[in-house]
FIBABA-779012 format. One line per field, with one value per residue (C-alpha): residue in three letters; x negated, y, z negated; residue number from 0. Coordinates in nm, 4 decimals, decimal comma. Example, Ala and Ser with C-alpha at 12.3 -4.5 7.8 and 13.67 -1.06 7.14 Angstrom:
residu <- [ALA SER]
px <- [-1,2300 -1,3670]
py <- [-0,4500 -0,1060]
pz <- [-0,7800 -0,7140]
num <- [0 1]
This chain:
residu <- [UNK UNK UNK UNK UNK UNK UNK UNK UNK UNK UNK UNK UNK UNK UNK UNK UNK UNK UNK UNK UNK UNK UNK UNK UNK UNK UNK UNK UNK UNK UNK UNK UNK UNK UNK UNK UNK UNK UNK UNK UNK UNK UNK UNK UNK UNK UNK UNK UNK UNK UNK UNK UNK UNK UNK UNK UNK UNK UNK UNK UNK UNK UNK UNK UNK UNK UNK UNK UNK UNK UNK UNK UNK UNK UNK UNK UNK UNK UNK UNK UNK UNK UNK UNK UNK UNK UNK UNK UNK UNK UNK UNK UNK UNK UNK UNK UNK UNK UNK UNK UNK UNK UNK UNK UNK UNK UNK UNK UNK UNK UNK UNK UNK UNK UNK UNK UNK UNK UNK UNK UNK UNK UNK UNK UNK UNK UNK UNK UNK UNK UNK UNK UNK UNK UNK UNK UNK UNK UNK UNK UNK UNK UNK UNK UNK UNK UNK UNK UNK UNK UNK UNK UNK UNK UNK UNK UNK UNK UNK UNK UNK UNK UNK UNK UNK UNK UNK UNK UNK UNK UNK UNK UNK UNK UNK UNK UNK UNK UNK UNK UNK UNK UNK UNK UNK UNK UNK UNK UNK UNK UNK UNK UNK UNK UNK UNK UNK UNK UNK UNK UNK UNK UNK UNK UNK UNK UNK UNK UNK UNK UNK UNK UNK UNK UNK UNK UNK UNK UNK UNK UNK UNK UNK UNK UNK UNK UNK UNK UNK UNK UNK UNK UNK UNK UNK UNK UNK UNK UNK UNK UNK UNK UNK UNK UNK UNK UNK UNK UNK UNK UNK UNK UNK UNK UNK UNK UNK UNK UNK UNK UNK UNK UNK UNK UNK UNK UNK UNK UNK UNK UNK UNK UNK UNK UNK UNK UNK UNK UNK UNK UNK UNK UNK UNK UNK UNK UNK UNK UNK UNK UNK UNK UNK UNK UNK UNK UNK UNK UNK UNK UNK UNK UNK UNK UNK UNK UNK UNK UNK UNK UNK UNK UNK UNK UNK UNK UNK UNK UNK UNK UNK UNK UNK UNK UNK UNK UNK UNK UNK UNK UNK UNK UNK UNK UNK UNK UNK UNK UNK UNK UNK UNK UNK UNK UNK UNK UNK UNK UNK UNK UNK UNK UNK UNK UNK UNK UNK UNK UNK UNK UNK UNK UNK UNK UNK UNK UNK UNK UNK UNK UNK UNK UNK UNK UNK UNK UNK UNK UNK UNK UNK UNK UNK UNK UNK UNK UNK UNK UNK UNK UNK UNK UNK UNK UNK UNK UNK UNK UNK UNK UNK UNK UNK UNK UNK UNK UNK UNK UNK UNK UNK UNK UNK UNK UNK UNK UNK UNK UNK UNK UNK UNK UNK UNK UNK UNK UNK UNK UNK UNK UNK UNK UNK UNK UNK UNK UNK UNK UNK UNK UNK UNK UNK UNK UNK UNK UNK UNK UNK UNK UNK UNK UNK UNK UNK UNK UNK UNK UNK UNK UNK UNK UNK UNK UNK UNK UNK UNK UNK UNK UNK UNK UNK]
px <- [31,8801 31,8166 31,4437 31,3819 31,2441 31,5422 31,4454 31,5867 31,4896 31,7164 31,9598 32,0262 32,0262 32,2868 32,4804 32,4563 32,5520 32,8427 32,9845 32,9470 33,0994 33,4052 33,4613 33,4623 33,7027 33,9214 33,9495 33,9999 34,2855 34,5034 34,4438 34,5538 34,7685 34,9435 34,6402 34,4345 34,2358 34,0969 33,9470 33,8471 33,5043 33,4463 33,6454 33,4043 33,0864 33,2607 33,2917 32,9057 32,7813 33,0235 32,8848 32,4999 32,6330 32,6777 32,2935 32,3410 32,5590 32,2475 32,0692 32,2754 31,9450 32,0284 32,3923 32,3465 32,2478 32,6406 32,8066 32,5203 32,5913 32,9888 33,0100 33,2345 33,4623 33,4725 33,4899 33,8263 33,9920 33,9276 34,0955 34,4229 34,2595 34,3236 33,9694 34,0222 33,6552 33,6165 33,7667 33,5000 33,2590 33,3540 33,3840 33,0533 32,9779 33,1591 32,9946 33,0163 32,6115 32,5211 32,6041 32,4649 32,0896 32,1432 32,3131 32,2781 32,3372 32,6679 32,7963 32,7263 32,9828 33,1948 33,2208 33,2983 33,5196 33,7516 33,7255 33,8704 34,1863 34,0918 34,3013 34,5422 34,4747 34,3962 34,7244 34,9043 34,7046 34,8262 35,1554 35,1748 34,9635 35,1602 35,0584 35,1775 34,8632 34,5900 34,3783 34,5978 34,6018 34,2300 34,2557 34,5038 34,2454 33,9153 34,1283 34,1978 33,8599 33,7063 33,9767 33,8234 33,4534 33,4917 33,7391 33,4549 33,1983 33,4242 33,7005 33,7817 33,9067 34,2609 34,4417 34,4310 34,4263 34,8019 34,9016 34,7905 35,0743 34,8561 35,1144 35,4238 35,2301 35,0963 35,4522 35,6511 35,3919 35,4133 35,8227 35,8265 36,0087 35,7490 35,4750 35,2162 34,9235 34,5802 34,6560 34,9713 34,7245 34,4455 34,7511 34,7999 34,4154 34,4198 34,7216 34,5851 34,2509 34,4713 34,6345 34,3497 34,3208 34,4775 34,8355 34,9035 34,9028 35,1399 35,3647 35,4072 35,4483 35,7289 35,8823 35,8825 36,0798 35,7514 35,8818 36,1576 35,9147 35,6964 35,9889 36,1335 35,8480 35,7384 36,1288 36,0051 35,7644 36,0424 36,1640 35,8712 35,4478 35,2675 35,2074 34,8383 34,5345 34,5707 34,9211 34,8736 34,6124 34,8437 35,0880 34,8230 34,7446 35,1169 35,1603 34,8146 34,9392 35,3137 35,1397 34,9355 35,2655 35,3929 35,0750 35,3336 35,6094 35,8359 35,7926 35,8974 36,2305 36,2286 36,1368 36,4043 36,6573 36,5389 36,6089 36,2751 36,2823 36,5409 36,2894 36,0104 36,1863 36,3664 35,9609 35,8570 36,1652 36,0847 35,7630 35,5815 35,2870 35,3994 35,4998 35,1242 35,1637 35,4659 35,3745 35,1408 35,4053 35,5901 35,3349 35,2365 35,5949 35,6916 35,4057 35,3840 35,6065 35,6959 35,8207 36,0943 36,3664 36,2116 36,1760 36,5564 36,6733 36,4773 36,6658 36,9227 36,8701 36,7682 36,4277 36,3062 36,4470 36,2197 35,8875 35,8772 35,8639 35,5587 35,4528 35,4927 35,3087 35,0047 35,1622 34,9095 35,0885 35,1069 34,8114 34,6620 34,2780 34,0872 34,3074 34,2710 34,4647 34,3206 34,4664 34,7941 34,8053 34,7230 35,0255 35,2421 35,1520 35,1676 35,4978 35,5738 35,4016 35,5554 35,8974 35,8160 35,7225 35,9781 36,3240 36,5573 36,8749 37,0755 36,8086 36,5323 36,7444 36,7866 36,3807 36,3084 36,5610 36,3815 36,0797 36,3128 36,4597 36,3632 36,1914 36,0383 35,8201 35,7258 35,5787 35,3361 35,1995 35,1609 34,9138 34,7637 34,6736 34,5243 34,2835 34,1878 34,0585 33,9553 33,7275 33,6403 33,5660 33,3692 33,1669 33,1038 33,0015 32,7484 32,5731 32,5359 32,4492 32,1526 32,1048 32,0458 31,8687 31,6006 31,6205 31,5629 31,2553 31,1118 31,1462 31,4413 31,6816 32,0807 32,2260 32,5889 32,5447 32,4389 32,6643 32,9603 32,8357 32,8534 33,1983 33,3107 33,1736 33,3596 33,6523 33,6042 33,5604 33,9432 33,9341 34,1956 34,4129 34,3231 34,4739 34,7796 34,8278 34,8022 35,0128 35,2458 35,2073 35,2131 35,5114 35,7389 35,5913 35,7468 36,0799 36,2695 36,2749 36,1159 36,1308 35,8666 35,6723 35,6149 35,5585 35,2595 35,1214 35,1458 34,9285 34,7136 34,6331 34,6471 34,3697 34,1536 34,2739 34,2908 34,5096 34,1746 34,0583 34,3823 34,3471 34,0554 34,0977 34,4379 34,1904 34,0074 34,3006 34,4555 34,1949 34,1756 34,5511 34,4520 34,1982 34,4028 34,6961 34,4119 34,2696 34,5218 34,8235]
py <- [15,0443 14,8840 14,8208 14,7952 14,5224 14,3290 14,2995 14,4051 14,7427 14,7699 14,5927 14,8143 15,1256 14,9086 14,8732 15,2481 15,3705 15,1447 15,2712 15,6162 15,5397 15,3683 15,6120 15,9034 15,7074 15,6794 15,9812 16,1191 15,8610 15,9746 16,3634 16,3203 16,0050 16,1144 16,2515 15,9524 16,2212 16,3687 16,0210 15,8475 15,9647 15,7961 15,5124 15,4541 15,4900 15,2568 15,0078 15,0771 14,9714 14,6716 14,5430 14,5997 14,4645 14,1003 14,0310 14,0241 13,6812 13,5546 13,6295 13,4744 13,5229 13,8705 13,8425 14,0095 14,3013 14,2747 14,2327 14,4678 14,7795 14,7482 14,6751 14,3321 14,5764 14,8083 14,5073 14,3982 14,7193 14,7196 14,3961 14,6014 14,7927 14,7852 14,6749 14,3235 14,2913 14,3388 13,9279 13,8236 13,9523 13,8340 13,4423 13,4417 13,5653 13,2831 13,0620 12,7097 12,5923 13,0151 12,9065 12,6170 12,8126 12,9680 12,8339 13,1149 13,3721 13,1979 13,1319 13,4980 13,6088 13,3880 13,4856 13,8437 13,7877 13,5962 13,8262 14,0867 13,8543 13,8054 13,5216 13,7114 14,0170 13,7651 13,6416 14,0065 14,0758 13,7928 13,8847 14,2440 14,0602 14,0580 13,7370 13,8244 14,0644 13,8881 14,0775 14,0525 13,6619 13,6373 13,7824 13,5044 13,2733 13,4511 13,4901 13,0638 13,0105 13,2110 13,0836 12,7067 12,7683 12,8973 12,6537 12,3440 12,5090 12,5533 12,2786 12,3891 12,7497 12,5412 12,5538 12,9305 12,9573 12,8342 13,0315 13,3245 13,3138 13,0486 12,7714 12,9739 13,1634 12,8234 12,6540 12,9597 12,9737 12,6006 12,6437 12,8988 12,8900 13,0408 12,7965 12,5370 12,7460 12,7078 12,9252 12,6315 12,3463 12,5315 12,6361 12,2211 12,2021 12,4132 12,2435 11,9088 12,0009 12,2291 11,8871 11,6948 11,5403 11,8210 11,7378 12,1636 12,1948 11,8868 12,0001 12,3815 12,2262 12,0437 12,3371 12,5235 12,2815 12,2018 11,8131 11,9517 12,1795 11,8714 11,6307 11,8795 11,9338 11,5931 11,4852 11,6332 11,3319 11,1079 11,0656 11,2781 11,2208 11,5354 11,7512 11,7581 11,6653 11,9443 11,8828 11,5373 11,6597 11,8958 11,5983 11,3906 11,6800 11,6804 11,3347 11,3413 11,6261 11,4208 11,0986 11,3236 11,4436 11,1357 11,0633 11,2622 11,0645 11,4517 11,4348 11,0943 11,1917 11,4938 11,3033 11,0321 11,2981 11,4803 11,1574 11,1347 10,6890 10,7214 10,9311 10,6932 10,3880 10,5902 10,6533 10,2859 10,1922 10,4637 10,3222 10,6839 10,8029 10,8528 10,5166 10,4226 10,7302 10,7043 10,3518 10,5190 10,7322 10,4704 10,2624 10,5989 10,6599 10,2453 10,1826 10,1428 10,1476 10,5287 10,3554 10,1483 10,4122 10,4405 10,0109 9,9768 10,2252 10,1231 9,7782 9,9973 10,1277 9,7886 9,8813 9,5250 9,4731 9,6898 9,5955 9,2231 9,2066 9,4450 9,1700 8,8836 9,0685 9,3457 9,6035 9,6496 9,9285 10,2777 10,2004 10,5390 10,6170 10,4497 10,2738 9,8643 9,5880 9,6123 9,9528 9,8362 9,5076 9,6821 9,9164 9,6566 9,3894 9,6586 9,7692 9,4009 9,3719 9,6972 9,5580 9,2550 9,4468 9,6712 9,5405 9,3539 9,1563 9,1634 9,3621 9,1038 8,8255 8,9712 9,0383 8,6669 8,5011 8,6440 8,4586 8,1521 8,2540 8,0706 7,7549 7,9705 8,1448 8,4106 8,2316 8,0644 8,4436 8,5425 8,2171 8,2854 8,6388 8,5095 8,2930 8,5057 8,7343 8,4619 8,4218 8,7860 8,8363 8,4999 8,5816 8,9778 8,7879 8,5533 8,8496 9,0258 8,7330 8,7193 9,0672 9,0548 8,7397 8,9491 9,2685 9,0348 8,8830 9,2032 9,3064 9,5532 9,6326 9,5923 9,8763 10,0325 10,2369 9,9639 9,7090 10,0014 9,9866 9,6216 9,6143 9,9052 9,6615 9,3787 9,6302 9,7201 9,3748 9,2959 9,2577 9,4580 9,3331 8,9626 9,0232 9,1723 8,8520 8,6395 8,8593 8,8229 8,4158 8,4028 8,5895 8,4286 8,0588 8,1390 8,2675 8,0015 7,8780 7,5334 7,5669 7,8760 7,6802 7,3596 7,5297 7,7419 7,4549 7,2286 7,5111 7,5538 7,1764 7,1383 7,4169 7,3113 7,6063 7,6003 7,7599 7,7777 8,0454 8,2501 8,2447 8,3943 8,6991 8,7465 8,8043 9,0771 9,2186 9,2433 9,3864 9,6566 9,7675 9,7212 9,9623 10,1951 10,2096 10,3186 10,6022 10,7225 10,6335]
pz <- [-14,9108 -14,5892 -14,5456 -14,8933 -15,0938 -15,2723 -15,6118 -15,9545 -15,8883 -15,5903 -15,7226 -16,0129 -15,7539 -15,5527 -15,8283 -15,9343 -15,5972 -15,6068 -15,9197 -15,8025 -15,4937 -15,6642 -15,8517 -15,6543 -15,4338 -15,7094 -15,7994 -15,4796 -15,4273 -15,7575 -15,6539 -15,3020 -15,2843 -14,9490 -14,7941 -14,7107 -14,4602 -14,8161 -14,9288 -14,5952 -14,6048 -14,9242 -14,8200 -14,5837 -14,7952 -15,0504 -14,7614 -14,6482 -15,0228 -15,0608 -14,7500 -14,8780 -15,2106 -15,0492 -15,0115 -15,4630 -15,3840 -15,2667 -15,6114 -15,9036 -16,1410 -16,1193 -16,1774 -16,5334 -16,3866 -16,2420 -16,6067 -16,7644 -16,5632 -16,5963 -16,1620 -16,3129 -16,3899 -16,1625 -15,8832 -16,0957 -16,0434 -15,6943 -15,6314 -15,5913 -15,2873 -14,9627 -14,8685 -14,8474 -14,8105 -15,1601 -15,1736 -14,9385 -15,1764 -15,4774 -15,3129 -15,1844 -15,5279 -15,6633 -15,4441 -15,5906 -15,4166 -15,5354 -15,9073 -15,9217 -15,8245 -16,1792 -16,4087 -16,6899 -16,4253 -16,3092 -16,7099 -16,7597 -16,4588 -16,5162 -16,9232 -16,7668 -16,4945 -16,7339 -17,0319 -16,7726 -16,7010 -16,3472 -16,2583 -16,3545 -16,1631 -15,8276 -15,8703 -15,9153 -15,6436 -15,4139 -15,5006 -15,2827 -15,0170 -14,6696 -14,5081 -14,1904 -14,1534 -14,0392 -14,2845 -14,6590 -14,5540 -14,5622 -14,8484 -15,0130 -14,8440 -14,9984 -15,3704 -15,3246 -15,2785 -15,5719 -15,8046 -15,6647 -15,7131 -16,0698 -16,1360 -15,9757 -16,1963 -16,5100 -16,5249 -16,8965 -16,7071 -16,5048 -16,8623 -16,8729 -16,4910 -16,4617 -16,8011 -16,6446 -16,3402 -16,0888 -16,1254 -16,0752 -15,7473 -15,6051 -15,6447 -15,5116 -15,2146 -15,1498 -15,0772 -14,9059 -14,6142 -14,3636 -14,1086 -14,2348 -14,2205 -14,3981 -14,6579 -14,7628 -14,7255 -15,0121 -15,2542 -15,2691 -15,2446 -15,5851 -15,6899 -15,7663 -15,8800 -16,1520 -16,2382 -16,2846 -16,6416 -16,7650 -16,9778 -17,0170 -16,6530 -16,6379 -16,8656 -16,7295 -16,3902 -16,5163 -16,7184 -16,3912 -16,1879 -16,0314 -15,9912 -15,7381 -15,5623 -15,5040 -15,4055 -15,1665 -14,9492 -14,9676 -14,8060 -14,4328 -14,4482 -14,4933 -14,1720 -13,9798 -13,9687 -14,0090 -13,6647 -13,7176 -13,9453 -14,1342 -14,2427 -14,2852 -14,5652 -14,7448 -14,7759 -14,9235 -15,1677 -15,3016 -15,3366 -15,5709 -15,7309 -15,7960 -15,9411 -16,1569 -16,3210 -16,3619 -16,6183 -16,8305 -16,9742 -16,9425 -16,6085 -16,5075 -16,6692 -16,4318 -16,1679 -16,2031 -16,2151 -15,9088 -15,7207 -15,6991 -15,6893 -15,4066 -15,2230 -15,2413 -15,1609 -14,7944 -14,7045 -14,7730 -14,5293 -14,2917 -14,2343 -14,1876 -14,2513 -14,6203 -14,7431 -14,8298 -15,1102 -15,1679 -15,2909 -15,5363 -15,6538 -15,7467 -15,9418 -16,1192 -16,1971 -16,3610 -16,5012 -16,9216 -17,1461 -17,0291 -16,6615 -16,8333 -16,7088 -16,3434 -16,3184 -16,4087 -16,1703 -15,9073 -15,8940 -15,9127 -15,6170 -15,4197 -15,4919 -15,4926 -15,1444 -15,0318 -15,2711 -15,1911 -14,7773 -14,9009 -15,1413 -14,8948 -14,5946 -14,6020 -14,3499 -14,0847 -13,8679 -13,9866 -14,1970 -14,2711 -14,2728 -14,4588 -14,6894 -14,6906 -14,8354 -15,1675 -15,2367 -15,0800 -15,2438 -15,6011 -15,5814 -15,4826 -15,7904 -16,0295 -15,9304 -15,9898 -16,3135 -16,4646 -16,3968 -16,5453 -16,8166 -16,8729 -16,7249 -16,9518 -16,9404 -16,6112 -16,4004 -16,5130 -16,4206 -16,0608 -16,0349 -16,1340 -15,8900 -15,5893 -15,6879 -15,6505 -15,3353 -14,9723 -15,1726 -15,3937 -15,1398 -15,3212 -15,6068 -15,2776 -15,1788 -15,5390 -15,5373 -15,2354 -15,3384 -15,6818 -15,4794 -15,2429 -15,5167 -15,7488 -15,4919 -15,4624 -15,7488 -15,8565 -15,5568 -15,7311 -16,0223 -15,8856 -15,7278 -16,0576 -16,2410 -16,0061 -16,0342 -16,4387 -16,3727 -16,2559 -16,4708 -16,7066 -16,5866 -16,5184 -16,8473 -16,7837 -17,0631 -16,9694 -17,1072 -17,1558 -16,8399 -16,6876 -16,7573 -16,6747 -16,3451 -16,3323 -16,4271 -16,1809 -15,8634 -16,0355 -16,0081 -15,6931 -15,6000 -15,7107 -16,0958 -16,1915 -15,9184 -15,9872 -16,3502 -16,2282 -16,0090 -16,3680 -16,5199 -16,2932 -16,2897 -16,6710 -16,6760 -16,4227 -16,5514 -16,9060 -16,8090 -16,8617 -16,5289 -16,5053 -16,0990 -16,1038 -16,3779 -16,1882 -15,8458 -16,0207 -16,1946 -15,8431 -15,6518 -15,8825 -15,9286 -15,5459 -15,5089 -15,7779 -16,0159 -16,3901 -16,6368 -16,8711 -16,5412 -16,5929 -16,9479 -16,9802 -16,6809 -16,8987 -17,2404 -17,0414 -16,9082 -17,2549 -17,3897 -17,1695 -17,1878 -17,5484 -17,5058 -17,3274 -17,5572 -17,8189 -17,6274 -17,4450 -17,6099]
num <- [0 1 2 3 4 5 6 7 8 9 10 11 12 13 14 15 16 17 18 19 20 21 22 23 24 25 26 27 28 29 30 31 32 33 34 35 36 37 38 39 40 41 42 43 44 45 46 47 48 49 50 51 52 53 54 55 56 57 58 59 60 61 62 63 64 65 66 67 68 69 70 71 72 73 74 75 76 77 78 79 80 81 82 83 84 85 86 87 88 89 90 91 92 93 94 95 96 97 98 99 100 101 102 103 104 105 106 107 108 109 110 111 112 113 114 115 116 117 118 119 120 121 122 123 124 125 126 127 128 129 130 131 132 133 134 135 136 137 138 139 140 141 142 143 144 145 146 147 148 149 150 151 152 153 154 155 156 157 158 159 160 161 162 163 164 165 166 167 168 169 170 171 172 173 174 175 176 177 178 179 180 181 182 183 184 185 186 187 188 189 190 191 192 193 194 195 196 197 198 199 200 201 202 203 204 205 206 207 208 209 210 211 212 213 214 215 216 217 218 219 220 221 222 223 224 225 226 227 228 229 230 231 232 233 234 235 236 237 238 239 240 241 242 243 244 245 246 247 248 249 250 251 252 253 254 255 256 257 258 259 260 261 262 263 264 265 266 267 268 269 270 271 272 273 274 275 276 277 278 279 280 281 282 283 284 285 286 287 288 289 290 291 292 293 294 295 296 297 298 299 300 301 302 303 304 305 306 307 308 309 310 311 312 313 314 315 316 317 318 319 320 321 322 323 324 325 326 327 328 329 330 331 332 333 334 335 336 337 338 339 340 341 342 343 344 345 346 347 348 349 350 351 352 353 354 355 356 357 358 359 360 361 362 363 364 365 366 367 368 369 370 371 372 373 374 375 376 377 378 379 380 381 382 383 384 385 386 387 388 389 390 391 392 393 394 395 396 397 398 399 400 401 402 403 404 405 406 407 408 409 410 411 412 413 414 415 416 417 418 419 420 421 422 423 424 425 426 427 428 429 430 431 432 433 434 435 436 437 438 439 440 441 442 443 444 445 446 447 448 449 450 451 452 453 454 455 456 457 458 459 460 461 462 463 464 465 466 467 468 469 470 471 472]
């Protein structure tokens, strides 16, 4: 075909010629399976039209042509061959830019490749794969990548994906006991985008011991920063794919059980590379009504002796890359507020005295932090008041989308943690203890704060865990 015009025409001969190809191989194979003298010729012609076959990838209009002349089937049977070629083809097939040229071309491979189970023959595939030939781990590298670009262009297709033996592969890959390689950095790659807003995922993971997977390999970065950029990636893919769990109350059972609190208070005293996730982990894992387990064994465990010199002072070493105080300060408070929230009776008693502790101290930070992003976000506000100021004079309508987006740079200005800071403040001014009370009150008076202010951030705040409790239960 070389020489020729690509065009339907050619394609369909392509296509032909393949089939013919594949199965003459095949047969050849099942007549003389210990004579691989008898079938190397058409080995080798099989190979020769695969190879012409990847100029189609380039053409997802005339992926039809694909489904319509059976070659989606024919390309699933050969994912058991020894051609690991065959993988290379099918990603660049799979192409996540490729499907997006053609839409209708790219639903109608998809449609065929999953009506022929193949995440389910990738994964049996993967399975007799020898990764310690250069070759068969390509082809684990070339599978991960097709199962990604169909899963980018067809989120709805992770459900079925793990069903279908993904999950179990991925989490028996992830622990096993062989060299971080770039093959273990894309199975957590795939990992967390199977976890994603998805509760089916969250709950097989969690049915498979997935939880103690996660914690184990996440325990080398207790005590030890990842060798290289690459590594440091993969951890940052396991701790996503942990506090995505933890959005399911099962799994914070599982994950106090596995230890998994005592874990992330070591790497916030380690002061790795880790503690900045492992923070997350832990605000993931308290907060709601769901955290009230987690928040009372975290005292427990001394947990707030750790939290608070957090509270009281922004860590500036070991900071990793790109995160700031915000993100840092955010964890922190909501720790704070969830145990607020949840702890009762002795263990509530305990969190409340160290606001009291060193002449109340505390209680001065948590005020210093609700100014500084008071100010923040009052500053946020202006801006878009000005902003709507002149939509409005140019005749602009404010809609829903618009306002959305309003709200998101108030967020990102500090909202949310600016109502965590009231929270906070409201709760530790009516428990009882007239010392906290009167040294809010004082700072606030003294920095030309009002309770009205609080009041009303509180009402939004409310609302929204209102909001949330309605939608998401």
């Amino acid at each position: 075909f070389q020489g020729e015009p690509v065009d339907e025409s050619s394609v369909k001969k392509m296509i032909l010629t393949f089939e013919k190809r594949s199965y003459k191989n095949q047969e050849l194979r099942i007549k003389f399976p210990d004579t691989p003298g008898r079938f190397m010729e058409t080995e080798l012609d099989l190979n020769d039209i695969i190879q012409e076959m990847h100029v189609i990838a380039t053409m997802p209009d005339l992926y039809h042509l694909l489904v319509e002349l059976n070659a989606v089937h024919s390309l699933l049977g050969l994912l058991s061959h020894e051609n690991t070629d065959i993988l290379s083809f099918k990603d660049e097939l799979t192409d996540i830019d490729t499907l997006h040229e053609s839409e209708e071309g790219a639903e109608v491979l998809i449609d065929s490749l999953l009506e022929g189970q193949v995440v389910a023959l990738l994964v049996q595939n993967m399975e007799r794969l020898d990764e310690q030939v250069k070759e068969e781990a390509d082809g684990v590298y070339n599978t991960l990548a097709i199962i990604e670009n169909m899963a980018e262009f067809r989120p709805g297709l992770c459900t079925e994906a793990a069903q279908q033996g993904l999950m179990q592969w991925l989490l028996k890959r992830i622990k096993a006991k062989i060299p971080f390689d770039a093959n273990k950095l894309y199975c957590s790659e795939i990992l967390a985008i199977l976890l994603q807003n998805n509760d089916s995922t969250r709950e097989l993971l969690g049915e498979l011991d997935g939880i103690d997977v996660l914690l184990q390999q996440l325990s080398v970065f207790k005590r030890h920063n990842p060798a290289t950029a690459e590594e440091q990636e993969m951890m940052e893919n396991l701790f996503d794919a942990l506090c995505s769990c933890l959005m399911l109350a099962a799994n914070r059972d599982r994950f106090l059980r596995g230890e998994g609190l005592q874990l992330m208070n070591l790497m916030l005293r380690e002061k790795k590379m880790s503690r900045t996730s492992a923070l997350k982990v832990l605000d993931h894992g308290m907060i709601g009504p769901e955290g009230s387990d987690d928040c009372h064994k975290f005292v427990d465990i001394l947990g707030l002796r750790t939290i608070f010199p957090l509270f009281m002072k922004t860590p500036k070493k070991m900071r990793k890359a790109g995160t700031v105080d915000k993100e840092h300060e955010e964890h922190v408070c909501s720790i704070i507020a969830s145990c607020l929230q949840n702890l009762k009776a002795q263990q509530r008693t305990r969190l409340l005295s160290k606001f009291t502790e060193n002449d109340c101290e505390k209680v001065d930070r948590l005020m210093e932090l609700h100014f500084k992003y008071l100010e923040a976000v009052q500053l946020a506000d202006k801006r878009i008041e000005g902003e709507k100021h002149d939509m409005v004079k140019r005749g602009e309508i404010l809609d829903d989308v618009m306002e959305d987006e309003f709200y998101l740079r108030r967020l990102d200005a500090g909202l949310f943690v600016l109502q965590l800071l009231c929270y906070i403040m409201v709760e530790i001014s009516n428990s009882g203890i007239s010392q906290l009370q009167q040294r809010v009150h004082q700072i606030l008076n003294l920095r030309g704060g009002s309770v009205k202010v609080v009041r009303h951030i509180m009402r939004d705040f409310f609302f929204c865990c209102l909001l949330s409790h309605l939608f998401y239960g």
